[in-house]
C-alpha positions in Angstrom: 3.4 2.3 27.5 2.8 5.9 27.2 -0.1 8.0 25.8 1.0 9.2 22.1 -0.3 13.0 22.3 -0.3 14.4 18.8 0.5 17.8 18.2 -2.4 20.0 17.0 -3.5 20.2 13.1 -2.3 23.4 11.5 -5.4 24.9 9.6 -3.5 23.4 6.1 -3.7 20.3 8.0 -7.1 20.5 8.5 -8.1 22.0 5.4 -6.2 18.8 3.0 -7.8 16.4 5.7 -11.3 18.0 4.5 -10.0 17.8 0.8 -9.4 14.1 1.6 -12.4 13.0 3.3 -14.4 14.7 -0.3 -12.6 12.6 -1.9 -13.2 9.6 -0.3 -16.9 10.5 -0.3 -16.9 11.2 -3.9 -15.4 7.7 -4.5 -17.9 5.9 -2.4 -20.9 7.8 -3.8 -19.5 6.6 -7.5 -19.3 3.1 -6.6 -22.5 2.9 -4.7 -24.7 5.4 -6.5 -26.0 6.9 -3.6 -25.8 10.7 -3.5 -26.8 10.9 0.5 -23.2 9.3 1.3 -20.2 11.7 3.0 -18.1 12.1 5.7 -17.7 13.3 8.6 -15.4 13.8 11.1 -13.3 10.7 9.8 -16.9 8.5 9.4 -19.1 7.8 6.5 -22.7 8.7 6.7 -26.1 8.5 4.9 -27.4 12.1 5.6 -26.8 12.9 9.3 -26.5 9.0 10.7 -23.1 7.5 11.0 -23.0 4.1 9.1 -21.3 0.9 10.7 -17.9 -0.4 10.6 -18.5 -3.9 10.3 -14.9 -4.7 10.9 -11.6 -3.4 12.4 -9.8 -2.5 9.2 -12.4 0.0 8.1 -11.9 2.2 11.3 -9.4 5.2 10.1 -7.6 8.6 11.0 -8.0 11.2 8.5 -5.0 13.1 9.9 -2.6 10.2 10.7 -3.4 7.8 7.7 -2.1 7.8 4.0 -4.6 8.7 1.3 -4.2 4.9 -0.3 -5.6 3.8 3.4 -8.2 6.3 3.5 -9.3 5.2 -0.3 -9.2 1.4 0.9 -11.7 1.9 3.8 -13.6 4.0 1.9 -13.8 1.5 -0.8 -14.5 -1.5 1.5 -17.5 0.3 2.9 -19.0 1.0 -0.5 -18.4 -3.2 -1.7 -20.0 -3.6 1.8 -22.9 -1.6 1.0 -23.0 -3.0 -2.8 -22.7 -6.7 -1.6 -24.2 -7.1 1.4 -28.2 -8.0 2.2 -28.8 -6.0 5.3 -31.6 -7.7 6.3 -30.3 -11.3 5.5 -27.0 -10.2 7.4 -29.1 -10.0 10.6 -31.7 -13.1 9.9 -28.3 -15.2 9.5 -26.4 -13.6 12.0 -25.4 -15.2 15.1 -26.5 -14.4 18.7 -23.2 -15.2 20.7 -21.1 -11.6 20.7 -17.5 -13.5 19.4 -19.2 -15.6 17.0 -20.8 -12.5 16.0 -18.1 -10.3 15.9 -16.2 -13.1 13.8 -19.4 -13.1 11.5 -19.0 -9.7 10.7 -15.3 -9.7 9.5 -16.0 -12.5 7.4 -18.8 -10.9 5.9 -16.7 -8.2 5.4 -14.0 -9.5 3.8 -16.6 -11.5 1.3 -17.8 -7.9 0.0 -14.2 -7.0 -0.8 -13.5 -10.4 -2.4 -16.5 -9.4 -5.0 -14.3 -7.3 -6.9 -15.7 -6.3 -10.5 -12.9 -6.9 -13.0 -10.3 -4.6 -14.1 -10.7 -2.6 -11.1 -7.2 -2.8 -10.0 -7.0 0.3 -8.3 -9.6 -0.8 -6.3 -8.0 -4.3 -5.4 -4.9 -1.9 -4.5 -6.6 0.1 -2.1 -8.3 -2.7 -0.5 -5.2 -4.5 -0.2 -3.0 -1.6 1.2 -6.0 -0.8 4.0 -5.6 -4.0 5.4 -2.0 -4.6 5.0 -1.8 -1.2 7.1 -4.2 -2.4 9.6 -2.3 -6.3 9.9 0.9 -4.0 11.1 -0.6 -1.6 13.1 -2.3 -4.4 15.4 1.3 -6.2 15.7 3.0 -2.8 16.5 -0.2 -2.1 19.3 1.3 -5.7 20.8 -2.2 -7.1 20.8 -0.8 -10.2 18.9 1.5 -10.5 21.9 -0.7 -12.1 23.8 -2.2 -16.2 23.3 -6.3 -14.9 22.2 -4.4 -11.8 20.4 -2.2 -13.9 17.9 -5.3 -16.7 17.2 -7.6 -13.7 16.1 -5.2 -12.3 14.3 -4.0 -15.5 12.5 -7.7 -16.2 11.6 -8.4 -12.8 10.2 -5.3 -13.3 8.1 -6.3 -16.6 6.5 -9.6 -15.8 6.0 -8.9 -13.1 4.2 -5.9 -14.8 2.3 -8.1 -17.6 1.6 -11.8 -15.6 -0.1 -9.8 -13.0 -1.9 -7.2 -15.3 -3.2 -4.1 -12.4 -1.8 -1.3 -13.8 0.2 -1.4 -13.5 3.9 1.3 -10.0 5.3 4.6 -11.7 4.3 5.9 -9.9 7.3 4.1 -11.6 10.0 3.8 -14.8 8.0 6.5 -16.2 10.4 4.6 -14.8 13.5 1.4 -16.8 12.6 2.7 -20.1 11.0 2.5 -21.9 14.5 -0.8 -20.8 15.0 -1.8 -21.7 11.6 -0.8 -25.0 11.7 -2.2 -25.7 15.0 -6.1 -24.9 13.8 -6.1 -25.2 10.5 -6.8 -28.8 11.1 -10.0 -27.8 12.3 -11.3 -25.4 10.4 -10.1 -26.1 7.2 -13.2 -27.4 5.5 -15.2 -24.2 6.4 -12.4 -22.2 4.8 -12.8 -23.7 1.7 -16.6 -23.6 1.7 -16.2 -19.6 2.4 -13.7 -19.6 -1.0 -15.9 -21.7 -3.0 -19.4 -19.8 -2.1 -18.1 -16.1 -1.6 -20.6 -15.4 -4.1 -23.6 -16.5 -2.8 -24.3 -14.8 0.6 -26.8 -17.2 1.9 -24.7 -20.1 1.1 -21.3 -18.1 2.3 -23.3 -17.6 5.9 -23.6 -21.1 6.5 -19.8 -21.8 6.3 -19.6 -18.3 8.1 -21.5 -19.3 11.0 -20.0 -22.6 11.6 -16.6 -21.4 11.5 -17.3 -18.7 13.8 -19.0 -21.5 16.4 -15.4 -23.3 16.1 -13.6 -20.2 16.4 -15.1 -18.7 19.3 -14.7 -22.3 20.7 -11.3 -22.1 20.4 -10.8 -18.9 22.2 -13.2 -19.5 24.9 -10.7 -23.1 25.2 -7.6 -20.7 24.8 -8.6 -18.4 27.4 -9.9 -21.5 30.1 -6.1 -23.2 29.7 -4.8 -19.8 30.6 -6.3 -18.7 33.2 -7.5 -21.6 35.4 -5.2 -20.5 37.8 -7.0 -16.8 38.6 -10.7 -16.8 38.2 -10.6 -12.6 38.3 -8.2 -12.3 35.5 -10.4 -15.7 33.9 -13.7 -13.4 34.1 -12.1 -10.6 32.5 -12.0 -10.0 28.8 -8.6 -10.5 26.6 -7.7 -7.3 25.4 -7.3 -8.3 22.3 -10.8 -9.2 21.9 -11.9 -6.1 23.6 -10.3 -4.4 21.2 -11.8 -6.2 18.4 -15.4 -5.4 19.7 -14.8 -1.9 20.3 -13.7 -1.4 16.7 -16.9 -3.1 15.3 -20.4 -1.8 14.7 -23.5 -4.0 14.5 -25.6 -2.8 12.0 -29.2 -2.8 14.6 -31.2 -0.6 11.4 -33.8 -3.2 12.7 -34.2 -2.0 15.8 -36.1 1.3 16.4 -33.7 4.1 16.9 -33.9 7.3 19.2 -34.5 10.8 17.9 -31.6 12.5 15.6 -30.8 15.6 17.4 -32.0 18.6 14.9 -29.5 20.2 13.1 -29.2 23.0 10.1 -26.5 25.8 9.3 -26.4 29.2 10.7 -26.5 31.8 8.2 -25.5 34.4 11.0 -22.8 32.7 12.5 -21.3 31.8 8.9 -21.3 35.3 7.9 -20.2 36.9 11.2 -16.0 38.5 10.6 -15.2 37.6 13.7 -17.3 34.4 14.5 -19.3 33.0 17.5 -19.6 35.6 20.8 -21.3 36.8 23.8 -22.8 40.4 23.9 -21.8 40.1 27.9 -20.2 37.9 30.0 -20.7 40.2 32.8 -23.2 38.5 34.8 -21.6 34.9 33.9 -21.0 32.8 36.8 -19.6 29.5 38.1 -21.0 28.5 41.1 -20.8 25.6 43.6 -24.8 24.2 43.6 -24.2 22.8 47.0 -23.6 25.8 48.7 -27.2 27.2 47.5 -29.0 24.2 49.0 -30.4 23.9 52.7 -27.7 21.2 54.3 -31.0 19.3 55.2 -33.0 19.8 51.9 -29.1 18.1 50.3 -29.4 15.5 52.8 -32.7 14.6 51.8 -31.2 14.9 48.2 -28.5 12.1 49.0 -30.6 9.6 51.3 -33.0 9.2 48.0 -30.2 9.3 45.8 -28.9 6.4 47.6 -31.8 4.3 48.0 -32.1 4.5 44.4 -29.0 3.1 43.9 -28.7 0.7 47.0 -32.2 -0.4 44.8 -30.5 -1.1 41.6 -27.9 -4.2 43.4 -24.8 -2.3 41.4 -21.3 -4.1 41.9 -19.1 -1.0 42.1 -16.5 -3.3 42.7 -16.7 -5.1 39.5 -17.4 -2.0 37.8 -14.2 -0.9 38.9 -12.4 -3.2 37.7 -14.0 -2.7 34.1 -13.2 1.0 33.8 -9.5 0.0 35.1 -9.2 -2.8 31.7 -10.6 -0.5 29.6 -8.8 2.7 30.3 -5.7 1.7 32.3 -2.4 1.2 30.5 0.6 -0.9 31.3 3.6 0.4 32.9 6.8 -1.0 34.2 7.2 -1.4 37.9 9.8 -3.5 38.9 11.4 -7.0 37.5 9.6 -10.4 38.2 12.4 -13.1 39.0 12.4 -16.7 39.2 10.8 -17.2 35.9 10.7 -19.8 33.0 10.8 -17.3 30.3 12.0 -13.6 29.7 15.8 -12.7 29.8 18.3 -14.4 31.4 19.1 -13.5 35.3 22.6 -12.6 35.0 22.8 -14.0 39.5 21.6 -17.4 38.4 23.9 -18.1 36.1 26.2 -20.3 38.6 22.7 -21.7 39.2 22.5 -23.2 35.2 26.0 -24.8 35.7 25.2 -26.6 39.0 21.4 -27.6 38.2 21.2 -27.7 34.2 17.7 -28.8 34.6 16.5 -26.0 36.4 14.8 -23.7 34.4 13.3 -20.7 36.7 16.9 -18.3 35.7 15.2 -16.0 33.7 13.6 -12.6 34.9 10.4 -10.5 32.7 9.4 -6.9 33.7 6.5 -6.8 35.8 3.5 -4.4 34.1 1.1 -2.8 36.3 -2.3 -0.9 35.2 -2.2 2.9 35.8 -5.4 4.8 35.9 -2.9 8.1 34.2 -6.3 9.4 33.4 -9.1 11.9 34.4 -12.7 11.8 33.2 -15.0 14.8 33.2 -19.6 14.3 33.4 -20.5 17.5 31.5 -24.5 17.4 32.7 -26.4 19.6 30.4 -29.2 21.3 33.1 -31.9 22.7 30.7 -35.3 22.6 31.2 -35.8 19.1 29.7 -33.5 17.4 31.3 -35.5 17.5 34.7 -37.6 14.8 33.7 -34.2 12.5 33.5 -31.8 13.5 36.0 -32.1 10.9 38.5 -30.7 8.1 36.6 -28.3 10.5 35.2 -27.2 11.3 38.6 -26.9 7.6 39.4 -25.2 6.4 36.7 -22.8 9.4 36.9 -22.3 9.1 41.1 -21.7 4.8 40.3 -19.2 5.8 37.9 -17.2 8.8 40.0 -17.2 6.5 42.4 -15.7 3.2 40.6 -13.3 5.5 38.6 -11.8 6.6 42.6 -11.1 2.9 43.0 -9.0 2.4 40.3 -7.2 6.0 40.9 -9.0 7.3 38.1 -9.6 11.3 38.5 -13.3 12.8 37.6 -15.0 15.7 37.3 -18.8 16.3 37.8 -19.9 19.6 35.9 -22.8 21.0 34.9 -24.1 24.1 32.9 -27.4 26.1 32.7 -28.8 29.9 32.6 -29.1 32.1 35.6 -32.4 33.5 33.9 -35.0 32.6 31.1 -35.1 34.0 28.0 -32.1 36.3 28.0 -32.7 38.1 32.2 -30.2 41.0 32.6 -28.0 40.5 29.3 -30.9 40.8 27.0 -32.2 43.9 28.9 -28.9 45.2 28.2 -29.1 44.4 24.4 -32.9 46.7 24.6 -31.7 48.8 26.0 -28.2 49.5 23.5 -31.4 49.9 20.9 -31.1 46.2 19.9 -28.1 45.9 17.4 -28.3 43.3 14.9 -26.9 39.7 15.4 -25.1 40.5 19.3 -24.2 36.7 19.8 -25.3 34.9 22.9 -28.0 36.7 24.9 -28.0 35.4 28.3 -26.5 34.5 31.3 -24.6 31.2 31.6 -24.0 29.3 34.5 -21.4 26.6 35.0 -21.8 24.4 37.9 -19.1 22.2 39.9 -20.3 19.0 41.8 -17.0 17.5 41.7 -13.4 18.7 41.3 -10.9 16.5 40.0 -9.2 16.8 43.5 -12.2 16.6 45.5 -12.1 12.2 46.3 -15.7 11.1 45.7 -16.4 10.2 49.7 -16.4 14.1 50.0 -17.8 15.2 47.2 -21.4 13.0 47.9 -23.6 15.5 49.1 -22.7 18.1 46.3 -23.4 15.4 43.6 -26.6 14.9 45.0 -27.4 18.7 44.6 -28.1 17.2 40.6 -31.6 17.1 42.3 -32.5 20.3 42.8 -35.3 21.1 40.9 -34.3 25.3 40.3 -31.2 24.3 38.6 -32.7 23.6 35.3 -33.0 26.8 32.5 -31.9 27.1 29.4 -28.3 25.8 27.5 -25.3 27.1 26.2 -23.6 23.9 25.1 -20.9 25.2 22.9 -19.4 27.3 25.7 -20.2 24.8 28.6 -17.9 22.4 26.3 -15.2 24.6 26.2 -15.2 25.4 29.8 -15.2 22.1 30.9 -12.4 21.1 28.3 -9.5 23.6 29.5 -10.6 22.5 33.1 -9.5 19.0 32.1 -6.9 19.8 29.4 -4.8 21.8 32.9 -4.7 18.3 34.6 -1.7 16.6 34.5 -3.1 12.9 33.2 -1.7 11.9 30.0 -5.3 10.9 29.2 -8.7 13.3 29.8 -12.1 12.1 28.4 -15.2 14.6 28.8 -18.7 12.6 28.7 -21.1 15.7 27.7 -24.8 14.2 28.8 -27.6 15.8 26.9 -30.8 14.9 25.7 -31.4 17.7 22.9 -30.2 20.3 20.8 -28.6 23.7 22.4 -31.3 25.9 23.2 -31.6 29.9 24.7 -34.6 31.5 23.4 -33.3 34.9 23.4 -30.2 33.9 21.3 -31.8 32.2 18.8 -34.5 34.8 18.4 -32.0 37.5 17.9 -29.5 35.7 15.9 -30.6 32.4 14.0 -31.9 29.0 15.7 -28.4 27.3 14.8 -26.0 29.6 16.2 -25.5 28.0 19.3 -25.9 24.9 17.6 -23.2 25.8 14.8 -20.8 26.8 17.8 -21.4 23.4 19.9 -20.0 21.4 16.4 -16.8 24.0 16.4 -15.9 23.5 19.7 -16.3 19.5 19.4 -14.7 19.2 15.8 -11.3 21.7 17.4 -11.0 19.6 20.4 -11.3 16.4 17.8 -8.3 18.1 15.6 -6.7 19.4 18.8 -6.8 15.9 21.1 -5.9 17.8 23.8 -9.8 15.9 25.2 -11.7 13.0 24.1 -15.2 14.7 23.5 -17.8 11.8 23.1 -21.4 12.5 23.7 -23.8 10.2 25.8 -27.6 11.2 24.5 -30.4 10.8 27.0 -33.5 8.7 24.7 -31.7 11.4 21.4 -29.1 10.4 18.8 -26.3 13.4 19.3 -24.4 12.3 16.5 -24.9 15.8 14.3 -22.8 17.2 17.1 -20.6 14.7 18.4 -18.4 12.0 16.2 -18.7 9.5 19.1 -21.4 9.1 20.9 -24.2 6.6 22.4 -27.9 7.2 23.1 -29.1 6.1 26.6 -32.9 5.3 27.1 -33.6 6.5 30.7 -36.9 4.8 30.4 -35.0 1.4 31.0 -33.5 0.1 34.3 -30.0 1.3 35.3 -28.3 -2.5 35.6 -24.9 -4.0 35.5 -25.2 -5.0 31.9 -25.8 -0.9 31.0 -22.8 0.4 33.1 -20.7 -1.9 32.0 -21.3 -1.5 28.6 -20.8 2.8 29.5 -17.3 1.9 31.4 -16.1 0.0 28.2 -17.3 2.9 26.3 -15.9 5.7 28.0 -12.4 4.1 28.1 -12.7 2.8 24.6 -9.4 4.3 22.9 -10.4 6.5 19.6 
């Protein structure tokens, strides 16, 4: 299996994709009433904060799906938002993850089932969304596998059996085995979903109880399986790893962190021929190490790793995360001997002399490739001082597992070689101050780690992340850039920058001769091209600050907390989630 790359998004392309996403927006805000819905960047949001997806047909593509899918997810958010208590949701929810994540989709396909009548365009929509969805997990080949075709089959007949529509006639073939093997067991809670699917409360009961038996099932499913090889046994079925990374909890309980401060920059709206630099001519990239005493970057790395010797990390384990959840399949070689696959055409005389004998058949044997590099952007302002040690943990645990699995990375930085504008503002006084000049100071882009540097050598120079005279001021947009066409010249068929920052972009001297969004304007342009591009995966990883104005995926990190297995495993997962 091979990464897809699509081409890049012709402006038309990108302008009908806009036109789409307003529409979809307009259609949501008609059936809910609420005027703070839109979208962006593919996902539906009340002001700046991206709303849930409460199951894994309402993730979509703006550029790759039709418009009828785009109106179906849209629509199945809004009968989500209509039809669903928030707050009971969560008091009835479950605590278990599956039986959770099985909650959620049933909840979800309850909304759609409350359909107002005469609204056939709606049922149309809803229907088509997750009639695409049903093909697209079959063509992924996630229903190839044993855990993969029993979520599937149950997601198919519980939605058959609230909304009354007929199960994908396609794949009705594919799960009638399955089918009949559980519906034994489950088939009074299916009908007390069907008969209470308008009732929520009541609905939750069945809900929950058929989400105990379910996740009983698969937790049974995977035990027969695997009995055999208790690594493989301890590692999640990618078919339910999938599921879970295409579902949002809604947590709207749970006190959130900081939404990063956004607003529109009049200047760089206006400006013919868009974001620029009055001077790049004292711009550098540098090598931190080499401007730190070899003992003083000693000391740096002997406390960086009695921090982490401190925190009981399994790398090993972590490794092996990283390597399910960004590793594809590739052929490498032919298994023989087996009781299944294709016929061995050498052990045919072998049939004729032992009929019983059924090991004559050969399957292609699928290894895990690591075809991928990952880049840490490290955003080096002033404010970031305060949390760079656990950043520069978390980032040295994960360069590190990432080298076991043959995974590439890249530790980069960015910062200002001088506060409030140094040599390129004097410049700017002294050209009489024309108006609007663009970015007024002097950036600094660091490398701690190359892509070909192995992490063994590289140690010392991560550990330079400590040095105290590193942090200025930043220049996010272009840091983003720079550290995007380093990874988009690698040869991986996969590159995923992490861009770690705990606030807005911030350079006094630029903001105070231009506007106090224009580097902040030009960080969302350089995300949002590289999102149409998908040349990079840009996600962003907020320390204790919600990045989501700039970045469509992203996670906020409290470095307040502990840096444990639970966290980095959750990251690894993350990182390699495909998007």
């Amino acid at each position: 299996m091979t990464e897809h790359m699509t081409a890049t998004p012709t402006p038309e392309a990108v302008r009908a994709a806009l036109r789409r996403e307003a529409l979809c927006a307009a259609a949501v805000r008609a059936l809910t009433g609420d005027a703070a819905l839109h979208y962006r960047g593919g996902r539906l949001c009340r002001e700046s904060r991206p709303l849930p997806l409460h199951a894994p047909h309402l993730r979509s593509n703006v550029y790759e799906d039709d418009f009828a899918s785009l109106r179906g997810a849209a629509d199945a958010a809004a009968q989500r938002l209509l039809h669903s208590d928030a707050a009971l949701h969560r008091l009835l929810s479950p605590d278990t993850p599956i039986e959770r994540l099985l909650f959620e989709l049933f909840e979800q396909v309850r909304c759609e089932a409350c359909l107002p009548p005469g609204m056939h365009g709606l049922e149309g929509n809803l229907r088509h969304r997750f009639e695409t969805w049903s093909r697209a997990y079959c063509r992924s080949g996630l229903s190839e596998s044993h855990l993969g075709i029993l979520l599937y089959t149950v997601a198919q007949i519980v939605w058959s059996r609230v909304t009354g529509w007929p199960v994908l006639d396609e794949t009705e073939d594919l799960i009638e085995a399955t089918r009949a093997g559980i519906v034994p067991a489950i088939g009074a809670q299916l009908a007390g979903l069907r008969a209470a699917r308008a009732d929520q409360r009541a609905y939750a009961a069945h809900a929950r109880e058929l989400a105990r038996r379910v996740a009983s099932l698969l937790e049974d499913a995977r035990a027969a399986r695997m009995q055999d090889d208790a690594e493989e046994a301890s590692a999640p079925d990618d078919a339910l790893t999938s599921f879970s990374l295409w579902v949002d909890f809604d947590e709207t309980s749970v006190e959130l962190p900081a939404l990063a401060q956004t607003g529109e920059s009049r200047v760089l709206a206006e400006a013919a021929d868009g974001y620029r630099a009055y001077t790049t001519q004292y711009d550098r990239e540098i090598r931190p190490a080499t401007h730190v005493r070899e003992a003083l970057l000693r000391e740096y790395r002997e406390r960086l790793d009695e921090r982490i010797a401190a925190c009981g990390i399994n790398v090993a384990r972590l490794a092996r995360v990283l390597q399910m959840a960004i590793a594809v399949p590739q052929r490498d070689g032919w298994l023989f001997g087996e009781e299944d696959g294709r016929i061995d055409g050498r052990r045919l005389a072998q049939i004729v002399s032992s009929p019983a004998e059924r090991r004559v058949f050969r399957r292609e044997r699928l290894q895990p490739r690591g075809d991928c590099v990952v880049g840490f952007l490290i955003d080096c302002s002033g404010s970031m001082k305060a949390h760079i040690e656990p950043v520069a943990m978390m980032v040295d645990l994960l360069a590190r597992a990432c080298e076991q699995v043959g995974i590439a990375t890249e530790v980069l930085g960015f910062t200002t070689l001088a506060w409030n504008g140094g040599r390129a503002r004097a410049g700017w006084l002294g050209d009489g101050r024309p108006p609007h000049p663009g970015r007024l100071n002097e950036t600094c882009h660091m490398v701690f780690k190359s892509a070909d540097e192995s992490w063994r050598r590289a140690r010392p120079a991560i550990a330079a992340l400590l040095k105290a005279d590193l942090f200025r001021e930043g220049v996010d947009g272009e840091a983003v850039e720079w550290a995007c066409a380093r990874l988009a010249s690698r040869a991986e068929a996969r590159r995923i920058l992490v861009a770690i920052s705990d606030g807005s972009p911030m350079d006094t001297a630029t903001a105070q001769a231009n506007d106090a969004f224009y580097l902040d304007n030009h960080l969302k342009e350089v995300v949002a091209r590289h999102e149409a591009m998908r040349d990079v995966d840009v996600i962003g990883l907020g320390v204790g600050l919600d990045l989501s104005p700039y970045y469509r995926h992203c996670v906020a990190l409290d470095s307040g907390e502990p840096l444990d297995m639970t966290r980095l495993i959750g990251l690894a997962r993350w990182i390699g989630a495909r998007r």
